[in-house]
C-alpha positions in Angstrom: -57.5 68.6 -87.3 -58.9 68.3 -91.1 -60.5 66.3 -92.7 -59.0 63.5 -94.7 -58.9 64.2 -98.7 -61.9 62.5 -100.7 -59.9 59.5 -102.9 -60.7 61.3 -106.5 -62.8 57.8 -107.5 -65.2 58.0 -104.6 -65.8 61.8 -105.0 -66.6 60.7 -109.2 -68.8 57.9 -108.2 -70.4 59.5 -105.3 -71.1 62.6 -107.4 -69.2 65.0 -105.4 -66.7 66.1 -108.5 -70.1 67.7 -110.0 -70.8 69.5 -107.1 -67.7 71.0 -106.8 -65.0 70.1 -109.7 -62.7 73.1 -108.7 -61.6 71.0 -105.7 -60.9 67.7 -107.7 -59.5 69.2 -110.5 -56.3 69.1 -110.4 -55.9 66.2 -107.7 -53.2 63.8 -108.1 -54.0 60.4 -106.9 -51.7 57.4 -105.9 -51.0 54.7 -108.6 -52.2 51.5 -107.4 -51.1 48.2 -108.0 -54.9 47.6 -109.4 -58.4 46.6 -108.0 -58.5 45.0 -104.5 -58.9 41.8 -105.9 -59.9 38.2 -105.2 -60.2 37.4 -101.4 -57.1 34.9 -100.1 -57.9 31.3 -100.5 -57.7 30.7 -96.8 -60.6 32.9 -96.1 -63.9 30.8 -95.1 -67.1 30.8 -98.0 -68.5 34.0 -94.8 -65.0 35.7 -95.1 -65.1 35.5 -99.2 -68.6 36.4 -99.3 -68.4 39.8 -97.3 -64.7 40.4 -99.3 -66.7 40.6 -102.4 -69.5 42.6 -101.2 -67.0 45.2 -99.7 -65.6 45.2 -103.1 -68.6 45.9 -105.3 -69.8 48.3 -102.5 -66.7 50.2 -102.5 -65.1 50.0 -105.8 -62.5 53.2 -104.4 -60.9 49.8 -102.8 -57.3 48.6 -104.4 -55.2 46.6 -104.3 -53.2 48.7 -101.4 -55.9 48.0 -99.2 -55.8 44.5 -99.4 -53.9 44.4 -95.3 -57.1 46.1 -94.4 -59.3 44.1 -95.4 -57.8 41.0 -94.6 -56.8 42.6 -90.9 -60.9 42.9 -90.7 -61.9 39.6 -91.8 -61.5 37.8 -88.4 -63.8 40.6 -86.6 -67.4 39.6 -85.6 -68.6 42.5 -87.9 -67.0 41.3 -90.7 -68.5 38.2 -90.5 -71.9 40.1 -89.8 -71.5 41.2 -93.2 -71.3 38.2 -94.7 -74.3 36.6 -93.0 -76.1 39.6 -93.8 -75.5 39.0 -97.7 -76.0 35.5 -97.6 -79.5 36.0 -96.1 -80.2 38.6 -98.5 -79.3 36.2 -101.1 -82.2 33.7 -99.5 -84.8 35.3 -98.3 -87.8 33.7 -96.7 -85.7 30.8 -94.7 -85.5 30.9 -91.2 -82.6 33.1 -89.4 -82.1 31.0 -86.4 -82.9 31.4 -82.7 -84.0 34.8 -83.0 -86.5 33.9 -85.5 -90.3 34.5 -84.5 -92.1 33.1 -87.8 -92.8 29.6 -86.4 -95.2 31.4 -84.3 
């Protein structure tokens, strides 16, 4: 079985459409309903926080992969995510149990 198809946007951002613009060329790509958005108001500050990393990380997102993303927001890696930006967003304070600095 094949490969998916590169979305056109990721190959442009990720450079690939240099490296061979043949191939993208004369793609036609899905019209979207726009950019994936903000996240749902009943998501939790952890929930909103990875939403919006996912959706500077991977701008190829839109608004028809909102489902997706929503579907993955109750998953432990989601929230991973988020607890992973907010500590990168504070650095230096202490990361709980696992934390060995006190000693």
């Amino acid at each position: 079985m094949p490969r998916p198809r590169t979305p056109k946007l990721k190959a442009e951002i990720t450079g690939r459409v240099m490296h061979d613009p043949q191939r993208f060329r004369n793609r036609n790509e899905p019209i979207s309903k726009g950019p994936l958005g903000n996240a749902p108001k009943w998501m939790s500050h952890e929930q909103k926080t990875a939403w919006e990393t996912f959706s500077d990380e991977l701008p190829w997102l839109n608004h028809s992969h909102r489902a997706l993303v929503r579907r993955i927001g109750n998953t432990p890696t989601f929230k991973d995510l988020a607890h992973g930006a907010r500590r990168a967003a504070r650095p230096g304070e202490a990361d709980g149990p696992t934390d060995l600095s006190h000693q």
